[in-house]
C-alpha positions as CSV (number, residue, x, y, z in Angstrom):
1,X,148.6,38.9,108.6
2,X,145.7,38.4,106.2
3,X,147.8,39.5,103.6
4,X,151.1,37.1,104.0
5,X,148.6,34.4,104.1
6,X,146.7,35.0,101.4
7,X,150.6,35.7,99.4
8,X,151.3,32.5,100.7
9,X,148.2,29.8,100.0
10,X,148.3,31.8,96.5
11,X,151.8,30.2,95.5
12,X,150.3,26.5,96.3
13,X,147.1,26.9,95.3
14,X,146.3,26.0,90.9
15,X,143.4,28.1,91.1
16,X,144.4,31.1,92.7
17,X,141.4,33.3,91.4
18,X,139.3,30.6,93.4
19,X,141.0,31.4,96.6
20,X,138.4,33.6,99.0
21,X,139.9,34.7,102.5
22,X,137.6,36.1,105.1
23,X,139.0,37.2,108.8
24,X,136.9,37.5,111.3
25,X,138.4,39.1,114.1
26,X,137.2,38.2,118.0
27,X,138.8,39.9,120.8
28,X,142.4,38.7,120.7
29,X,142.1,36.3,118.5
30,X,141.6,36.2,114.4
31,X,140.1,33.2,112.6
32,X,141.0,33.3,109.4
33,X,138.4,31.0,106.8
34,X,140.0,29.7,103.8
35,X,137.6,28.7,100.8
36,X,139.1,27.4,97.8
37,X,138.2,25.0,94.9
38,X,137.9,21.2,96.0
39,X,140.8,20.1,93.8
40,X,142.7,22.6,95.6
41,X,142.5,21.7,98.9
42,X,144.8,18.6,99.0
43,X,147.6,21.2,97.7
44,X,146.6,23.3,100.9
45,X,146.2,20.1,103.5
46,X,149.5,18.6,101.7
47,X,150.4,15.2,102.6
48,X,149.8,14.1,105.7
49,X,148.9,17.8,107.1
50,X,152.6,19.1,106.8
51,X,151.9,22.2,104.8
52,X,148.5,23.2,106.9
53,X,150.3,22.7,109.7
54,X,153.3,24.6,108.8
55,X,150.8,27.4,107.5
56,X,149.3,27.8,110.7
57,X,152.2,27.5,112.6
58,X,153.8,30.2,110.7
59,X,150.2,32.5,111.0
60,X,150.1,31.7,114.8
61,X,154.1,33.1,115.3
62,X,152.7,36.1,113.1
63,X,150.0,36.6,115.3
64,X,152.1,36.6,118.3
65,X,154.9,39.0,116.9
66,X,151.3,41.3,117.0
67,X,150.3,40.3,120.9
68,X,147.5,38.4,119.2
69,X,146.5,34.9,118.4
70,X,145.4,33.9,114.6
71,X,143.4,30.2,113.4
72,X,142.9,28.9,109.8
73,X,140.3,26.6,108.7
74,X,139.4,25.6,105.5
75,X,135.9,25.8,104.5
76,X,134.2,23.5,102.0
């Protein structure tokens, strides 16, 4: 999973270099922290929350294909 996400946020991202991806893992369930540079994050976020949202919607049916359950948040 980490590694589709990180393939993924790399392709919007300007400043992919930037980009740092921790996962910490809890029981059945991942939470994945996203750090990237503050000019970045709008191109993460996207317009009215579309692409986050579609980002974790396609971690959490990731996740699920696993029997787990997987969260993003971007850290600042």
């Amino acid at each position: 999973m980490k590694e589709f996400l990180e393939f993924v946020i790399r392709q919007l991202v300007e400043y992919p270099d930037e980009m740092m991806l921790s996962e910490i893992p809890s029981g059945k369930t991942t939470i994945f922290k996203l750090q990237v540079r503050q000019s970045d994050v709008g191109r993460v976020i996207g317009r009215n929350g579309q692409t986050i949202h579609a980002i974790r919607a396609l971690l959490a049916s990731s996740a699920a294909r696993h029997g787990q359950r997987a969260t993003l948040e971007i850290v600042e």
